[in-house]
C-alpha positions as CSV (number, residue, x, y, z in Angstrom):
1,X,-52.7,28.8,8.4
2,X,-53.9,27.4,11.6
3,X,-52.6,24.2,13.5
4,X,-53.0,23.0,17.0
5,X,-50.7,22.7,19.7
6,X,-48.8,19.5,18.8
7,X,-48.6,16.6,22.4
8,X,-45.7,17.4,24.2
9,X,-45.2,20.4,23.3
10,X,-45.3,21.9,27.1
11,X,-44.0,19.2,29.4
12,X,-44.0,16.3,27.5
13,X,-42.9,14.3,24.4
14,X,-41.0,16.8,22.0
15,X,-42.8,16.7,18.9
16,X,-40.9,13.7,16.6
17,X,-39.3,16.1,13.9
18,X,-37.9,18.6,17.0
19,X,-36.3,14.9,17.8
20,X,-34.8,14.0,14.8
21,X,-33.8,17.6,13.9
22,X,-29.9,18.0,12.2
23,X,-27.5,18.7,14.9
24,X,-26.1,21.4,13.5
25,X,-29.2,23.2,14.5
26,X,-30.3,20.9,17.4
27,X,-26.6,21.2,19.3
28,X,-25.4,18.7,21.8
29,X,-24.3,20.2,25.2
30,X,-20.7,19.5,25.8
31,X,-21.8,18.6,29.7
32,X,-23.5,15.6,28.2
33,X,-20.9,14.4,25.5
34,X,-17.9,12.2,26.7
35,X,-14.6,12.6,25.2
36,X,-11.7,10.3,24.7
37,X,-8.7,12.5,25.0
38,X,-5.5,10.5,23.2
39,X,-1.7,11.1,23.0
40,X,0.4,9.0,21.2
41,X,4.3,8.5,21.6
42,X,6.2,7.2,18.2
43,X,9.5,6.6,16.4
44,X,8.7,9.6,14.0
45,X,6.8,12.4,12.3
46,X,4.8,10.2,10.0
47,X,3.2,6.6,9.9
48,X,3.6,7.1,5.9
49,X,7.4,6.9,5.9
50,X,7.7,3.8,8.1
51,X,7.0,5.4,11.7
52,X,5.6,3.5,14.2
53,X,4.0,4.0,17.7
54,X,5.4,3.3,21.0
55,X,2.9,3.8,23.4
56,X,-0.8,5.3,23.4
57,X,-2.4,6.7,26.5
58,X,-6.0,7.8,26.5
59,X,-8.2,9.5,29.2
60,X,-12.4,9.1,28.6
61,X,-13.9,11.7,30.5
62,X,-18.1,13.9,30.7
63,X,-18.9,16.6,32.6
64,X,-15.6,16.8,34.4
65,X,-15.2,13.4,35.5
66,X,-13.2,10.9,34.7
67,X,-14.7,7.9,33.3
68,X,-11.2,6.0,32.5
69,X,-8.0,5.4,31.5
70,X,-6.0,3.5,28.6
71,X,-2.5,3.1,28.3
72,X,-0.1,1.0,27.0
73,X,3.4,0.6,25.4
74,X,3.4,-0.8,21.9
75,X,6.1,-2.8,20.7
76,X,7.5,-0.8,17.4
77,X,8.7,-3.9,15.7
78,X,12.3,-2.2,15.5
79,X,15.0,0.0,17.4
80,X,14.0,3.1,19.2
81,X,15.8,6.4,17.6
82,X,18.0,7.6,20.2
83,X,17.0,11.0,20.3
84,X,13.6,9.9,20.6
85,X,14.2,7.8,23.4
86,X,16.3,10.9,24.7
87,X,12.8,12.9,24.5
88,X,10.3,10.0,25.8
89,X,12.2,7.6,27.9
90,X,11.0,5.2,26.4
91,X,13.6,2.8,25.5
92,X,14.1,-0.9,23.8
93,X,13.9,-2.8,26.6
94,X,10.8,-1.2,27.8
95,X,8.9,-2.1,24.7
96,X,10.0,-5.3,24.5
97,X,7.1,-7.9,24.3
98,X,5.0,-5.3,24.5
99,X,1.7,-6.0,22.5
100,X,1.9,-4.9,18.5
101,X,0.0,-2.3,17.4
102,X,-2.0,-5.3,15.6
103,X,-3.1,-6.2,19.0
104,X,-3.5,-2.6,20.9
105,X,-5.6,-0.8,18.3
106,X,-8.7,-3.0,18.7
107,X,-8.6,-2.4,22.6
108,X,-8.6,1.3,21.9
109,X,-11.1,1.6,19.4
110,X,-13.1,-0.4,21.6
111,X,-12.0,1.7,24.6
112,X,-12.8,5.1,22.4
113,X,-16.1,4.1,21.0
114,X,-19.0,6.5,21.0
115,X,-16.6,9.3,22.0
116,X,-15.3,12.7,20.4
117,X,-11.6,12.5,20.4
118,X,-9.7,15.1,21.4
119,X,-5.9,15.5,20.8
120,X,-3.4,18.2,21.2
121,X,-2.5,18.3,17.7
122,X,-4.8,15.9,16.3
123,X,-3.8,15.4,12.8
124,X,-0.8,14.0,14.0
125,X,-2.4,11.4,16.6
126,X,-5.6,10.6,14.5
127,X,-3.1,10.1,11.5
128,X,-1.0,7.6,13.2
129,X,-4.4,5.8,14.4
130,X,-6.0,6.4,10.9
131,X,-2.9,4.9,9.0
132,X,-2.8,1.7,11.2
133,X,-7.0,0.7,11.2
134,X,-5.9,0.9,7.5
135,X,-3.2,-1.0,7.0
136,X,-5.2,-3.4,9.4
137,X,-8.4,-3.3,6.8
138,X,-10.0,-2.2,9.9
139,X,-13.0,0.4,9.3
140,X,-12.5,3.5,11.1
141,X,-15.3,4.4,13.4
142,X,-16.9,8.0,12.1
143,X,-15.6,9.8,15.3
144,X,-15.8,13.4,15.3
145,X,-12.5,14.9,16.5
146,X,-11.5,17.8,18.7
147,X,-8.4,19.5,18.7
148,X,-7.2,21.5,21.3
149,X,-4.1,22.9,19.8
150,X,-6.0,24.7,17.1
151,X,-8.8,25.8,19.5
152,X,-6.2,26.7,21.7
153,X,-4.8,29.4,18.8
154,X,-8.5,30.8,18.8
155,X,-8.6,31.5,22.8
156,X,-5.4,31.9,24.2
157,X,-3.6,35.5,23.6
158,X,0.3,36.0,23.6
159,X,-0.5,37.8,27.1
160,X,-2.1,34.6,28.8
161,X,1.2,32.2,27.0
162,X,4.0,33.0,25.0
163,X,2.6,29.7,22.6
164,X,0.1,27.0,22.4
165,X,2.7,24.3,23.3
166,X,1.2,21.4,25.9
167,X,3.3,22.7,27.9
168,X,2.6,26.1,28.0
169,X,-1.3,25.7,28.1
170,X,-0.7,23.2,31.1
171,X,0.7,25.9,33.2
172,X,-1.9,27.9,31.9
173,X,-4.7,26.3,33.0
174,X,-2.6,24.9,36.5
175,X,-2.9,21.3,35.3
176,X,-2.2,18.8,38.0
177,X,-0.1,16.7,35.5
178,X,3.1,18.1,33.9
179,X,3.3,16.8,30.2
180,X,6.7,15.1,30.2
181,X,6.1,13.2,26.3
182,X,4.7,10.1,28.4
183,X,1.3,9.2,26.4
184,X,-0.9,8.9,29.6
185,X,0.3,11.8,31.8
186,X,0.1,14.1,28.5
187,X,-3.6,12.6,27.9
188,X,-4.2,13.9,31.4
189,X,-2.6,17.1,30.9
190,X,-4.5,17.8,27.9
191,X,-7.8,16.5,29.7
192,X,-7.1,20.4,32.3
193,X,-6.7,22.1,28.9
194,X,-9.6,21.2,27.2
195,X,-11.6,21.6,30.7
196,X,-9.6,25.2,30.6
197,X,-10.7,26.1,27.4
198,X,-14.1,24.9,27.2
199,X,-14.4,27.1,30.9
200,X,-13.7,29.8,28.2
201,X,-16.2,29.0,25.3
202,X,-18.6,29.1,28.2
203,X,-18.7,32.5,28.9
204,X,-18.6,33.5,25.5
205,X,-21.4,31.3,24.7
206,X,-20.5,28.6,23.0
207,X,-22.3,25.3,24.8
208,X,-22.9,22.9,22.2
209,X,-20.7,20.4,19.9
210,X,-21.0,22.4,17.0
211,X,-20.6,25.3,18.4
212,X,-17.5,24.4,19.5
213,X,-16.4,22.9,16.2
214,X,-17.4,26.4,14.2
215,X,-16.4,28.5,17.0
216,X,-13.9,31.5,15.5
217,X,-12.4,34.7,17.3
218,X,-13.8,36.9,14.2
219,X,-17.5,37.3,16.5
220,X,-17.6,40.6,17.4
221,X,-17.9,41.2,21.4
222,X,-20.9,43.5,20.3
223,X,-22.6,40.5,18.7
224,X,-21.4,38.2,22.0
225,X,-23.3,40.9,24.2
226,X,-26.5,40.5,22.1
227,X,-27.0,37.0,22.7
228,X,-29.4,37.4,25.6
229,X,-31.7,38.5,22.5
230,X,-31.9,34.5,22.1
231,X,-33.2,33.5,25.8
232,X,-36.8,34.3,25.6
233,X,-37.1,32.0,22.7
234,X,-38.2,28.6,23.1
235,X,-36.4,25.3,22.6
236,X,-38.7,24.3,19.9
237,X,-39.1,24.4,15.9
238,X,-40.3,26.9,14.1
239,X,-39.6,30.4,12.5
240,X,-37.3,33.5,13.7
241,X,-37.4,36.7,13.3
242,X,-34.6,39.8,13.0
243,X,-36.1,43.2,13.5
244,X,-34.4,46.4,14.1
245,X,-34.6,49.5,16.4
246,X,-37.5,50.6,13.8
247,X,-39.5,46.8,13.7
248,X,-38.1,46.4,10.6
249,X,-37.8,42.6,9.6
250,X,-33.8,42.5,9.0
251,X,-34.3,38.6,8.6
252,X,-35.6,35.6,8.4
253,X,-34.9,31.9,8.9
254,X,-36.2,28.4,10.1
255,X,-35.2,26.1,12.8
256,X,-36.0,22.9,14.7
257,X,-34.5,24.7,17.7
258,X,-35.2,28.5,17.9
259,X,-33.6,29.2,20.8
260,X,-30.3,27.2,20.1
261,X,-30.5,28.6,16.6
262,X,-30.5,32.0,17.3
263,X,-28.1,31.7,19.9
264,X,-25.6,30.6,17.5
265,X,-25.6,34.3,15.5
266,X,-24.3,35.4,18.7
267,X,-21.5,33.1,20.0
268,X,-19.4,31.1,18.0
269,X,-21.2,29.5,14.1
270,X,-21.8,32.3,12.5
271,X,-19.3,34.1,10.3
272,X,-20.7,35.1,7.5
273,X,-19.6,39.3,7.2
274,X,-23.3,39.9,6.2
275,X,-25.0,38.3,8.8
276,X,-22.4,40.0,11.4
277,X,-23.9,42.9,10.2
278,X,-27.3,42.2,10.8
279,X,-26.2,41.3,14.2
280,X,-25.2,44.3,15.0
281,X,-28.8,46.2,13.3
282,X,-30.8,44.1,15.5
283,X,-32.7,44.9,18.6
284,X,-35.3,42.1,18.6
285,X,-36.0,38.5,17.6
286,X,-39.6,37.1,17.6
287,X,-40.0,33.7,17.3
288,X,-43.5,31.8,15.5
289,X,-43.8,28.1,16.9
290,X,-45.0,25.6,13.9
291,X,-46.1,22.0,14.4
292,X,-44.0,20.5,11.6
293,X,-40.9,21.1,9.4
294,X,-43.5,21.9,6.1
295,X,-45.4,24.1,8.2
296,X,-42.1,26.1,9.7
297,X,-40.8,26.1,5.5
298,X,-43.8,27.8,4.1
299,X,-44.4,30.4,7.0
300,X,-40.4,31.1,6.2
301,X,-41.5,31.8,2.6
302,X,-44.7,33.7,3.1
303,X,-42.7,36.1,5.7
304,X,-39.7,36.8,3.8
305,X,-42.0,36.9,0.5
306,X,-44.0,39.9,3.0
307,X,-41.4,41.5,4.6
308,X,-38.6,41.2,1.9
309,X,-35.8,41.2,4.5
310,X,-32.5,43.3,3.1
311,X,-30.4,40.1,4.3
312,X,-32.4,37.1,3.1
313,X,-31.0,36.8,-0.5
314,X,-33.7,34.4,-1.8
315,X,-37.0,34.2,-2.2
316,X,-37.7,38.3,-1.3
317,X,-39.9,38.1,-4.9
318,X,-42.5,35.3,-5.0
319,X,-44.1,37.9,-7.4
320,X,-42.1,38.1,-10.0
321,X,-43.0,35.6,-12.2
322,X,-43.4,35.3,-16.2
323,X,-45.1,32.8,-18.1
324,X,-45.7,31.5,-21.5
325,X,-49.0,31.7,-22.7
326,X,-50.2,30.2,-26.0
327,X,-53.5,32.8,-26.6
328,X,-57.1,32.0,-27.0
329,X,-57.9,33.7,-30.8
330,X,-58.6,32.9,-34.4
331,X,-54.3,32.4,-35.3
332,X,-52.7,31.9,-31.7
333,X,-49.4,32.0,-31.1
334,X,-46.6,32.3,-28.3
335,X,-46.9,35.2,-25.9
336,X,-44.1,36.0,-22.4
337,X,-46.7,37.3,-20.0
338,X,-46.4,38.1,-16.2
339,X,-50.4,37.0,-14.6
340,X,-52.2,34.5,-15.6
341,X,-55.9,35.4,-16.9
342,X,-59.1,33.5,-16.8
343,X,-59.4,33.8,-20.5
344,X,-59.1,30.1,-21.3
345,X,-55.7,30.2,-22.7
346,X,-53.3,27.4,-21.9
347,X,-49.8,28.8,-20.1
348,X,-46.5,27.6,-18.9
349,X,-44.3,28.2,-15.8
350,X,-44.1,30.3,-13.4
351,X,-40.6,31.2,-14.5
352,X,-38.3,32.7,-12.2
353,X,-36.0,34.8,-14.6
354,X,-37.6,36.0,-17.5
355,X,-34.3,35.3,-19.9
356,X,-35.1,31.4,-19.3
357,X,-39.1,32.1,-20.5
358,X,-37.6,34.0,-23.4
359,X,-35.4,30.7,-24.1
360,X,-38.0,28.4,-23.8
361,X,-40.1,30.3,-26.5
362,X,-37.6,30.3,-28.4
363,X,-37.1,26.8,-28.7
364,X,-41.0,25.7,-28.9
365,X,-40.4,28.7,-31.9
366,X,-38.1,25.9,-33.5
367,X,-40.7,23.5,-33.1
368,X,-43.7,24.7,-34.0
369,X,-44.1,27.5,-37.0
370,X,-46.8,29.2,-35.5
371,X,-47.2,32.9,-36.3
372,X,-44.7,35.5,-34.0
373,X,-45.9,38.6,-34.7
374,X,-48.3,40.5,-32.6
375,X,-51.0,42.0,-34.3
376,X,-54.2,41.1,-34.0
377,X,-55.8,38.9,-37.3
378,X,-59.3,38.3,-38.2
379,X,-60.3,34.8,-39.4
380,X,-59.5,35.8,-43.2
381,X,-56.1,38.2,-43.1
382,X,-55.1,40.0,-45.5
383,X,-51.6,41.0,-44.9
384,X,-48.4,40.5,-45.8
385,X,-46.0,38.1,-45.2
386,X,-42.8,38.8,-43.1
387,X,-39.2,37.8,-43.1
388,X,-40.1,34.4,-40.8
389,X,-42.1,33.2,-43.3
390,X,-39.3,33.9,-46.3
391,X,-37.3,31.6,-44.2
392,X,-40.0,29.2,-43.9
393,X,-39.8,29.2,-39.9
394,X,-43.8,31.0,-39.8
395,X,-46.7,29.4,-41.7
396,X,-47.6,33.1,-42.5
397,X,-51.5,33.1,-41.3
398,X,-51.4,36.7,-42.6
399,X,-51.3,36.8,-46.4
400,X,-54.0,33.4,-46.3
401,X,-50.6,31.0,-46.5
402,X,-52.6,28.5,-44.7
403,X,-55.9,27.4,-43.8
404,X,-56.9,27.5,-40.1
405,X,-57.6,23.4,-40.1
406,X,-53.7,22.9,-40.9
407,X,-53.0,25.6,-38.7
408,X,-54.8,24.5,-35.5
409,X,-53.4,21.0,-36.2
410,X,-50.2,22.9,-35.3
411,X,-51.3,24.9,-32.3
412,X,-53.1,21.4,-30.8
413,X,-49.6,19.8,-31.3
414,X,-48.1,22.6,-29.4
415,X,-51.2,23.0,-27.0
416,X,-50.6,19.0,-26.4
417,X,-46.6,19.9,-25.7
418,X,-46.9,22.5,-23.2
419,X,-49.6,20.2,-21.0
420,X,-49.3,16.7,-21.8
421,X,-47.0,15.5,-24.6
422,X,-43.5,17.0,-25.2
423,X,-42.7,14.6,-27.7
424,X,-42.1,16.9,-30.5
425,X,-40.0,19.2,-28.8
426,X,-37.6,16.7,-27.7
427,X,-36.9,14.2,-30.3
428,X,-36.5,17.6,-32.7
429,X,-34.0,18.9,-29.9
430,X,-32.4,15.7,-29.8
431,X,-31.7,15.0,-33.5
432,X,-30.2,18.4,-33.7
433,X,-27.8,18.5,-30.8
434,X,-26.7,14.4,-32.3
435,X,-26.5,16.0,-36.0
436,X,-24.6,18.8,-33.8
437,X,-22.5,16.9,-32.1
438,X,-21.4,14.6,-35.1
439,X,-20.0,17.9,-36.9
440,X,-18.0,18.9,-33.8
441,X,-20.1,21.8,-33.3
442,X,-20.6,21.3,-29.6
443,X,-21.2,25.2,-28.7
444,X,-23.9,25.1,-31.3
445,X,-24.9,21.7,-29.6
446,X,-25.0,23.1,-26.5
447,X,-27.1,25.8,-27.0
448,X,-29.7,23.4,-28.2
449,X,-29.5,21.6,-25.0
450,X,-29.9,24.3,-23.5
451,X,-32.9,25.5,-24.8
452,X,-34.4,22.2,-24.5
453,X,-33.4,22.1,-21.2
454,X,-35.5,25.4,-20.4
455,X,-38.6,23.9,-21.9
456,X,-38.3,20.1,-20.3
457,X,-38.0,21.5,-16.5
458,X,-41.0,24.7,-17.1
459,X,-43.2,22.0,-18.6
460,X,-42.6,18.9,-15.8
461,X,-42.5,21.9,-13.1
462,X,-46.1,23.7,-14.6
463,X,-47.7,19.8,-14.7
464,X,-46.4,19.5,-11.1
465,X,-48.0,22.5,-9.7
466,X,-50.9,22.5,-12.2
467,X,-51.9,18.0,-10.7
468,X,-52.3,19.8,-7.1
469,X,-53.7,23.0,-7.4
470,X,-56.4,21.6,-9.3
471,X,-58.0,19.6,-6.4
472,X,-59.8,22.1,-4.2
473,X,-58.9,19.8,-1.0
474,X,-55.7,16.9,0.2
475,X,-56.3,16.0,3.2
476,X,-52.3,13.8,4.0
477,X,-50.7,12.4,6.9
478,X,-46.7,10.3,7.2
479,X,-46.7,8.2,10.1
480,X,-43.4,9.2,12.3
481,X,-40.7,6.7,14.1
482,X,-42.6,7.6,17.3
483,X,-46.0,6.1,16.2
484,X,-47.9,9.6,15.8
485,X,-49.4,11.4,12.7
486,X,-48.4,14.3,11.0
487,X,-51.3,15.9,9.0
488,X,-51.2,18.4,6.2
489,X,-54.6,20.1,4.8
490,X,-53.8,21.9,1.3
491,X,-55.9,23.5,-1.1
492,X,-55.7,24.5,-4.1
493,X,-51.2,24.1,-3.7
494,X,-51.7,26.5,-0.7
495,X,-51.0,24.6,2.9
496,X,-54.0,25.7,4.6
497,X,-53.6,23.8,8.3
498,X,-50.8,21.6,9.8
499,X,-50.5,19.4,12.9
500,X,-49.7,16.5,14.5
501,X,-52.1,13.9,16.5
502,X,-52.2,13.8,19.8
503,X,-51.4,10.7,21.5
504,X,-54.6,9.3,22.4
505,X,-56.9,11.5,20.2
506,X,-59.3,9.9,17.6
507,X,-58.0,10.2,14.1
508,X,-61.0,10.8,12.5
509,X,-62.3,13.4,15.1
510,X,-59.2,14.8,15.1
511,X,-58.3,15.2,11.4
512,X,-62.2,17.0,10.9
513,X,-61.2,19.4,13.6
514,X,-57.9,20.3,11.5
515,X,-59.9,20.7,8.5
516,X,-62.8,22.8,9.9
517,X,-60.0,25.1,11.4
518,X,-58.0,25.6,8.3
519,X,-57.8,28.6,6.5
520,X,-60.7,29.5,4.0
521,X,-59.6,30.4,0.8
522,X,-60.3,33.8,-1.0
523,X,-63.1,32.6,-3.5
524,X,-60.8,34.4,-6.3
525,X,-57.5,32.2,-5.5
526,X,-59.8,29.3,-5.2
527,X,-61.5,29.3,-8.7
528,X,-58.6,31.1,-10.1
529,X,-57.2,29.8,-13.4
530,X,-53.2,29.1,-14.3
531,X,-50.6,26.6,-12.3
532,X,-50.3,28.3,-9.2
533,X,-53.8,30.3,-8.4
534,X,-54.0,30.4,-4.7
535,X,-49.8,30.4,-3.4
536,X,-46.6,30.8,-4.9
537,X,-45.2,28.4,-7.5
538,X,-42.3,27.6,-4.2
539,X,-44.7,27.1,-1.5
540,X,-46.7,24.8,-3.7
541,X,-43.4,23.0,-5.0
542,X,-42.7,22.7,-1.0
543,X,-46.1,21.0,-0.6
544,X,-45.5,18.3,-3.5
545,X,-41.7,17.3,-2.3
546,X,-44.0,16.8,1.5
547,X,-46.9,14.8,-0.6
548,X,-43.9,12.8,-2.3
549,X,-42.2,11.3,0.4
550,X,-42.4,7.8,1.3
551,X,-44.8,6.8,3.7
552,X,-47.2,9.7,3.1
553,X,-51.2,8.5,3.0
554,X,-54.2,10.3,1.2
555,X,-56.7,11.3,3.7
556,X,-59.0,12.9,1.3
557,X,-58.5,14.1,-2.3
558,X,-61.5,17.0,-3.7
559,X,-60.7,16.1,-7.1
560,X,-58.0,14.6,-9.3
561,X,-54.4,14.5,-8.1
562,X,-52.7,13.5,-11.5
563,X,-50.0,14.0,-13.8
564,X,-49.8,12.8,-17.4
565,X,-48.0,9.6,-18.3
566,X,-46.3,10.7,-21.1
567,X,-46.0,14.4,-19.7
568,X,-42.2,15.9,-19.2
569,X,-41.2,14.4,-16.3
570,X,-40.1,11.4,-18.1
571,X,-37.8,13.5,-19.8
572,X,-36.1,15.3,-17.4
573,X,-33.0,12.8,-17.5
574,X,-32.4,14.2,-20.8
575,X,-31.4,17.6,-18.9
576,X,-30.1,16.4,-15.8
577,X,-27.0,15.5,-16.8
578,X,-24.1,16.2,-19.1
579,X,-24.7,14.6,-22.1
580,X,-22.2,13.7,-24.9
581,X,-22.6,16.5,-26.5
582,X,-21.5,19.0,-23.9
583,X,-18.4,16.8,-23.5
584,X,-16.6,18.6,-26.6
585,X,-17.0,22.3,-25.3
């Protein structure tokens, strides 16, 4: 596959899906974010049983400066407890006309907007806010929320403070202000600590948001030490690679971010006990640059399909594949084979897992009495007839039960549900899982959804691959927020070049450039027969969800890109869901 450096790419404007990438792989740097650090002072443990707030100090703070300060005292609508008045100083006559929450929590929200809050122990302070916006009918803003207490428990050992008290971490961390249960001054306290622990999460690493949010004391210091394997890699999208001391491929993954990605098996995200493992196996990480999401999703595929990585767990065995073939000879019938031949025969899949081929001929079996034997018959047999055809489930071509003009009216029936008509299959399904259902025998029932079920998806998913890989060449582009073009050669359901266009290029010049430089098909994938003749059935089905977005436009089409109207996809809601009849089991 071949695609040209995208515009921006050294220097300039990041390519438009680097900029719109998931932050849990982009990662904002906590030097950029500004938090609104909040304590709250209040009558009791819980706004649920009739606690209210006294006061609410609040600190808004990025990259170590202080931005501003909110504070007020909040009128509870009732007597202070003593005791808490013992602990706050905070008294009656202090709060009296003081605003009501009613009144405050508008001018924080408004003073807290576009922040992350942080709060030592922020269930209880976000509850008490949370509690009051609703009782108000007053939306809560989608703030993300940091809590120092608990990151606290994560980076502070018995030896550096007998507890993760306020108090304790304030000393800790010399904070100029000594928390004293006064909202403001223990905002400001906690402002040191969470400047004292992110200090921390800095050397270990951890520089980003969500980082910081997934960030867990289980990472080894031996992975910690290997995160310099990360540096080399660039800040933009594309594919990663594990290898160990021996170049073997350990793993590998996609990212709009390499660098950042990669950086996270290191520090503080990744948990997972098996890819601490791989961790600690690898020496190396090599890094392929793409030009678009598709492109980075079907190099992922092709490499993992290559290598078969110990640690990916899907996708190591593009290979193997079964299908349903409905033969090419005088009686035809139903055969599960593994490669599809050029011997004119029509076939279905690719199927995964050979148990759910083996289900769906079972249930075209149910619909269809062709022959299920094996052997081969001339045009006039002259055998016997077999225990199927006792049962009347076989029209028993072998002892001359049937002509071949009532038996091909059959197999065209068939041939017409397995490429462009499942109608059969489906109303006979459907009429015995209702008959089913209406004697209560829902496991029955259910297997005949099942079965159904394995025939609806192979058939809509063969139609699928089989509209695209039919047309030797589609040319497609989708139009990004940014204004540029994002271009897409396939052929035959293989991606054969990617890339976007330059800002200032000529389209059309551009666009035959991509296509001259895409990669030539092996004349045997390209006038191969079957569904998926020149990728696999998961790089193809990649492809389609790409061609099926929104906004995408047709180039070029070499051929016909359709499905059939009345094909299996219009039944797929039949298998989607639940249906009464599972509803009994």
């Amino acid at each position: 596959m071949h695609h040209p450096t995208p515009a921006g790419a050294a220097g300039g404007t990041p390519a438009r899906w680097e900029e719109q990438r998931s932050f849990d792989q982009l990662g904002r740097p906590l030097h950029d974010l500004t938090f609104c650090v909040v304590d709250l002072e209040t009558t009791g443990a819980s706004a649920a049983q009739g606690s209210m707030i006294t006061e609410i100090g609040a600190v808004k703070v990025r990259g170590g400066e202080v931005l501003g300060e909110f504070q007020t005292l909040v009128d509870p609508g009732g007597a202070i407890p003593p005791f808490i008045t013992v602990l706050t100083g905070i008294t009656d006559a202090m709060v009296v006309g003081a605003p009501r929450i009613e009144t405050v929590l508008p001018g924080f929200l408004e003073f807290a907007h576009g922040c992350v809050l942080v709060a030592h122990n922020a269930p209880f302070d976000v509850g008490f806010l949370q509690h009051f916006a609703a009782q108000q009918q007053r939306p809560w803003p989608r703030f993300e929320v940091l809590d120092t207490a608990r990151l606290a428990r994560r980076l502070v050992t018995r030896d550096d403070a007998p507890n993760c008290k306020l108090s304790s971490l304030a000393r800790l961390f010399s904070s100029s202000t000594t928390p004293n249960h006064r909202a403001l001054d223990d905002a400001r306290a906690t402002v040191d600590v969470l400047h004292g622990l992110l200090g921390r999460l800095g050397s270990l690493g951890v520089q980003t948001l969500e980082e910081l949010q997934t960030y867990t004391s289980k990472v080894t210091a031996a992975q910690r030490r290997k995160r310099h394997l990360a540096e080399p890699l660039p800040e933009r999208p594309g594919v990663y690679l594990f290898r160990d001391s021996s170049e073997r491929v350990l793993y590998v993954g996609t990212s709009t971010n390499l660098r950042r990605r990669v950086r996270s098996y290191f520090t503080a995200s990744e948990t997972r006990s098996r890819m601490g493992e791989m961790v600690r196996l690898a020496e190396r990480v090599d890094a392929i640059v793409c030009a678009t999401p598709l492109e980075a999703q079907v190099r992922e595929l092709r490499l993992i399909g290559e290598h078969k990585p110990r640690y990916n767990r899907r996708s190591r065995h593009p290979e193997r594949t079964h299908f349903v073939k409905l033969t090419r000879e005088p009686w035809p019938r139903l055969s599960l084979v593994t490669k599809v031949l050029e011997d004119d025969a029509d076939y279905l899949g690719p199927f995964g897992s050979k148990a759910v081929a083996e289900q769906c001929v079972t249930a075209l079996h149910e619909a269809f009495p062709v022959r299920q034997c094996s052997q081969r018959l001339g045009r006039e047999p002259r055998g016997t007839p077999c225990a199927l055809a006792e049962m009347g489930r076989c029209l028993s071509p072998c002892d001359g039960s049937v002509d071949a003009l009532t038996y091909g009216a059959v197999v065209r029936t068939l041939r017409d549900a397995l490429t462009t008509r499942p109608d059969a299959v489906v109303d006979l399904f459907v009429r015995r899982m209702a008959d089913l259902a209406e004697l209560e025998r829902f496991e029955d029932a259910g297997r005949q959804r099942d079965r159904l079920a394995g025939f609806v998806r192979a058939a809509a998913r063969t139609q699928r691959l089989c509209s695209l890989t039919s047309c030797p060449e589609v040319v497609a582009a989708r139009r990004e927020d940014d204004g540029r073009w994002a271009v897409h050669v396939v052929r035959r359901g293989r991606l054969a070049a990617a890339g976007v266009i330059p800002a200032g290029a000529d389209a059309h010049d551009w666009v035959a450039g991509l296509r001259a430089s895409a990669e030539t098909l092996d004349p045997a994938l390209a006038d191969a027969p079957g569904p998926v003749p020149a990728a696999y059935a998961e790089e193809t089905e990649k492809v389609l969800r790409w061609l099926e977005q929104p906004g995408v436009r047709l180039v070029d089409v070499d051929g016909e890109w359709t499905c059939p109207v009345a094909g299996a996809g219009r039944s797929l809601s039949l298998v989607s869901v639940e249906t009464v009849v599972g509803s009994g089991a």
